[in-house]
Backbone as a printed PyTorch tensor [residue, N CA C, xyz], in Angstrom:
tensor([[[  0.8040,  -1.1940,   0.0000],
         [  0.0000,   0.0000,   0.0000],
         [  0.8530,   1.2670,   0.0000]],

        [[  1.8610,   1.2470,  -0.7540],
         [  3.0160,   2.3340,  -0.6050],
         [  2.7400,   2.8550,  -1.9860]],

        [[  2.7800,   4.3670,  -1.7630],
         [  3.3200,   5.3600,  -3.0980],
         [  4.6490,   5.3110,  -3.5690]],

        [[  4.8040,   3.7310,  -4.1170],
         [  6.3390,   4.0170,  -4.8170],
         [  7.1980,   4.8850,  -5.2710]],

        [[  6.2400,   5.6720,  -6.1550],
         [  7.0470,   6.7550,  -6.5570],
         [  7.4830,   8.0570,  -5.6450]],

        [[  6.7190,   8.4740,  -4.7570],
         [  6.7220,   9.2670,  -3.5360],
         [  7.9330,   8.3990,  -2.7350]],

        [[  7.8060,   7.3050,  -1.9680],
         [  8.7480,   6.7360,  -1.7320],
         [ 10.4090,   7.0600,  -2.2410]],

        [[ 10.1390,   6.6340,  -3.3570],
         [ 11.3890,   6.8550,  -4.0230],
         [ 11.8910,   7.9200,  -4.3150]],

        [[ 11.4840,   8.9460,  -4.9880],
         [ 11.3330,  10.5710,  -4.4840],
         [ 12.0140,  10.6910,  -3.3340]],

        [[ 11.3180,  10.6530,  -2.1430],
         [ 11.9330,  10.8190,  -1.3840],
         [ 13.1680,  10.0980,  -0.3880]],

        [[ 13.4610,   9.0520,  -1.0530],
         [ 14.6950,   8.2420,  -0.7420],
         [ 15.6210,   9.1780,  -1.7460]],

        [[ 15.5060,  10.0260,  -2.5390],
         [ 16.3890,  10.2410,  -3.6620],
         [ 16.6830,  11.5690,  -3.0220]],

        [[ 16.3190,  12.0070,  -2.2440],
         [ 16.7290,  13.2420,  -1.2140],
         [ 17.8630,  13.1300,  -0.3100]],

        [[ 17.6090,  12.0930,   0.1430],
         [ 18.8240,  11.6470,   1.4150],
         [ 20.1480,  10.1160,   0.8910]],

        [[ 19.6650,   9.3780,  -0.1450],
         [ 20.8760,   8.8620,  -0.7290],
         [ 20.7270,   8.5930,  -2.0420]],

        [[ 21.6200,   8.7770,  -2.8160],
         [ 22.0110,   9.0280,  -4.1540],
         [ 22.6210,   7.0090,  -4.3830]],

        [[ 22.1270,   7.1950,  -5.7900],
         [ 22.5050,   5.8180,  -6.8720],
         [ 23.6530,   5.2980,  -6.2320]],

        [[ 24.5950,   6.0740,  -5.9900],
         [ 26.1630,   5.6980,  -5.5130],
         [ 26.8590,   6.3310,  -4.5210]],

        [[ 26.0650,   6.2480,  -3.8390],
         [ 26.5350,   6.7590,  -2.0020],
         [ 26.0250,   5.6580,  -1.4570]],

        [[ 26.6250,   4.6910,  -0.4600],
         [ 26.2620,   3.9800,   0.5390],
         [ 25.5340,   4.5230,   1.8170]],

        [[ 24.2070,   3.5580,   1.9460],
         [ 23.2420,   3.4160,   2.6610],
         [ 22.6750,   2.5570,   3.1510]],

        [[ 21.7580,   2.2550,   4.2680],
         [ 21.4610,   0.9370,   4.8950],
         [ 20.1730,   1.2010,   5.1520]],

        [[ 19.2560,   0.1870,   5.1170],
         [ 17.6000,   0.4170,   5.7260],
         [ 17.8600,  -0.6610,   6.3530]],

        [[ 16.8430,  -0.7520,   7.4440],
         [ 16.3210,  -1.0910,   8.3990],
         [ 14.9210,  -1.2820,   8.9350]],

        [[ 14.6230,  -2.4660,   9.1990],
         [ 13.7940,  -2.8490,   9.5270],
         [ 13.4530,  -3.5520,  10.8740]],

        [[ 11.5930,  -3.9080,  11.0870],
         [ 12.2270,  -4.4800,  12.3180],
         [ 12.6650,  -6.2460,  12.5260]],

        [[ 12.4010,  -6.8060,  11.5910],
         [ 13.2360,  -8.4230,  10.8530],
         [ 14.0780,  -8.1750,  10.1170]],

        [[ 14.4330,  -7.3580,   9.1620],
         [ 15.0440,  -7.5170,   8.1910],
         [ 14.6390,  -8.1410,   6.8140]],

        [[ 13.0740,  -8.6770,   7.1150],
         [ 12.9580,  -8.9050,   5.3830],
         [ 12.1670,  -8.2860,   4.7740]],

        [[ 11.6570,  -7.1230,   4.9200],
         [ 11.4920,  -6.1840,   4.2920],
         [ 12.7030,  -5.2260,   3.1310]],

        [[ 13.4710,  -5.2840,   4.6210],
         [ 14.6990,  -4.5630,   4.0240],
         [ 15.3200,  -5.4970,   3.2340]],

        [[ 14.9300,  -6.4480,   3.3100],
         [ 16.4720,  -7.8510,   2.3330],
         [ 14.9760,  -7.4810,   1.1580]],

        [[ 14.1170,  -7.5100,   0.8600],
         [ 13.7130,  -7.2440,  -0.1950],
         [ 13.8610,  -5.7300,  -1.0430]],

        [[ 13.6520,  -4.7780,  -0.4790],
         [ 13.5860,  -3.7540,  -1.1830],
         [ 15.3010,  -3.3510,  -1.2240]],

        [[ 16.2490,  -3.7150,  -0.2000],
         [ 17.6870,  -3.7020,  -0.8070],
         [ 17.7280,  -4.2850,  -2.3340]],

        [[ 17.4850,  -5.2910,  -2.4460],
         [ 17.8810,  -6.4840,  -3.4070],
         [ 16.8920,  -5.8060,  -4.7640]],

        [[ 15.8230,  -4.8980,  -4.5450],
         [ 14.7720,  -4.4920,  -5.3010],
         [ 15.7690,  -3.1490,  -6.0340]],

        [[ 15.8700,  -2.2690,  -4.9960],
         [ 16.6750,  -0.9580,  -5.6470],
         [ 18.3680,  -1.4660,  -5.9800]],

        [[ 19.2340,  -2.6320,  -5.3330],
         [ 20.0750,  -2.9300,  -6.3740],
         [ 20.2240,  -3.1770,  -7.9790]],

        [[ 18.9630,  -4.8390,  -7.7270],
         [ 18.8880,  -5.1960,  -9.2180],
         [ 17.9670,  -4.8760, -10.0130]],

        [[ 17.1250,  -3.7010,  -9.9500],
         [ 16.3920,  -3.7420, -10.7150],
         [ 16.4490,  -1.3230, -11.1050]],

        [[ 16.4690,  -1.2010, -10.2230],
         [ 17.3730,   0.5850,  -9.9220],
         [ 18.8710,   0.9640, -10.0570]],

        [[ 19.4710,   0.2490,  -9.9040],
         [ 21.0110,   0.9110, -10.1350],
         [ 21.7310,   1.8430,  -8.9310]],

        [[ 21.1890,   0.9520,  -7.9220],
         [ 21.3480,   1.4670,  -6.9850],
         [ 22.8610,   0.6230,  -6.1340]],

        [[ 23.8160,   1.3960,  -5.8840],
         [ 25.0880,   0.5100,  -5.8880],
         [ 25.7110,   0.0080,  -4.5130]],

        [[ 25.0810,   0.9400,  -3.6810],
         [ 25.9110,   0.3150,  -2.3120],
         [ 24.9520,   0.2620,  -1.8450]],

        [[ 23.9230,  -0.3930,  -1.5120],
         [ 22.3530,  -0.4460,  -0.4680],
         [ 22.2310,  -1.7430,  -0.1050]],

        [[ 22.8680,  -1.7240,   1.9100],
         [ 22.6860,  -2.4290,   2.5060],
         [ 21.2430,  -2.7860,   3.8840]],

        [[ 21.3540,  -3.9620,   3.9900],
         [ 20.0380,  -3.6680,   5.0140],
         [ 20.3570,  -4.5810,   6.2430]],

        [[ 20.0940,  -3.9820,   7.2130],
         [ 20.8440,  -4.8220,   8.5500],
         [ 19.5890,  -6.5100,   8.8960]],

        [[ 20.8430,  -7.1980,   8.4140],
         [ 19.7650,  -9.0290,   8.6610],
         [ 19.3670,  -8.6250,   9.7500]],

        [[ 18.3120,  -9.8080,   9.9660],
         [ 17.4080,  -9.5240,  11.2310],
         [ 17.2200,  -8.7820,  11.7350]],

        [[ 17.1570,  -7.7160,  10.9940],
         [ 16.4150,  -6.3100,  11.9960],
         [ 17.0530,  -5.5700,  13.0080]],

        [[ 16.5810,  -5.0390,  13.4190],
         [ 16.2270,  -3.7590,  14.9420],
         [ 15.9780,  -4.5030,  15.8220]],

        [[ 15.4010,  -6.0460,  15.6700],
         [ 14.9470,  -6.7660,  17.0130],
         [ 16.2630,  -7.6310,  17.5060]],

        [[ 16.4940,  -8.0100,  16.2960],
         [ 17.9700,  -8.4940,  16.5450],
         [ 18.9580,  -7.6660,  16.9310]],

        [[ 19.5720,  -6.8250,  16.3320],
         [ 20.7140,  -5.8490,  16.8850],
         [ 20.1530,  -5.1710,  18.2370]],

        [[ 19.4060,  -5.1850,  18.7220],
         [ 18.6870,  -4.8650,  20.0340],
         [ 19.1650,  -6.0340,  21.4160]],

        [[ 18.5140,  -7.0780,  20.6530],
         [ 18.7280,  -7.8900,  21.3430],
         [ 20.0760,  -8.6400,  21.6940]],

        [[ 20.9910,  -8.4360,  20.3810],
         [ 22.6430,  -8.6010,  21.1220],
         [ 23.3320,  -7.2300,  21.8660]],

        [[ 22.3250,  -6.3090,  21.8720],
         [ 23.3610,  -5.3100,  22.7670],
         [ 23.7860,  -4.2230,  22.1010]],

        [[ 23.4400,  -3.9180,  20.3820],
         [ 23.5220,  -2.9340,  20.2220],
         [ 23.1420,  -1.3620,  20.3770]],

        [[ 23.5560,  -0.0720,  20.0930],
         [ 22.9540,   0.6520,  20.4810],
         [ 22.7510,   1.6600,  19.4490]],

        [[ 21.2020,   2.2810,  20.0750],
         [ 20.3430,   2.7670,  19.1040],
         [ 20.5340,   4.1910,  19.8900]],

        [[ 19.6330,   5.1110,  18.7830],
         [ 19.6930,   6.4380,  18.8170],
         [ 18.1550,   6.7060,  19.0880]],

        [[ 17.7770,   7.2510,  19.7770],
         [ 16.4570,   7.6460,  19.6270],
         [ 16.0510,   8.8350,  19.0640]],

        [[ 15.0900,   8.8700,  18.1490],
         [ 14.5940,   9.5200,  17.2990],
         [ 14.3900,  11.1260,  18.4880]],

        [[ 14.5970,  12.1410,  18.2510],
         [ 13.8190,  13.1390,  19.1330],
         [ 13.0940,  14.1830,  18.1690]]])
């Protein structure tokens, strides 16, 4: 139910075709899809997405930023 193109639009504000970037999710397969979506099919060159999520890197102890 997403405005792709709005979406993308506005991903095209904050990282460019060939600047490295990472999404995040809260599993990670969201993000392992739409990484793998704007690589092979956009031309999109360094777009990584953290496996298992926010629930995972949470849960080994990493640390987050909170939004303010």
């Amino acid at each position: 139910r997403y405005d792709m193109k709005k979406w993308l639009a506005e991903l095209d504000k904050i990282a460019k075709k060939d600047e490295k970037f990472i999404l995040i999710c809260r599993s990670g397969n969201r993000t392992g899809q739409v990484s793998n979506f704007l690589d092979k099919k956009l031309g999109y060159q360094q777009v990584y997405h953290l496996q298992r999520g926010i629930k995972n890197w949470i849960k080994a102890g990493g640390k987050v930023v909170p939004v303010k």
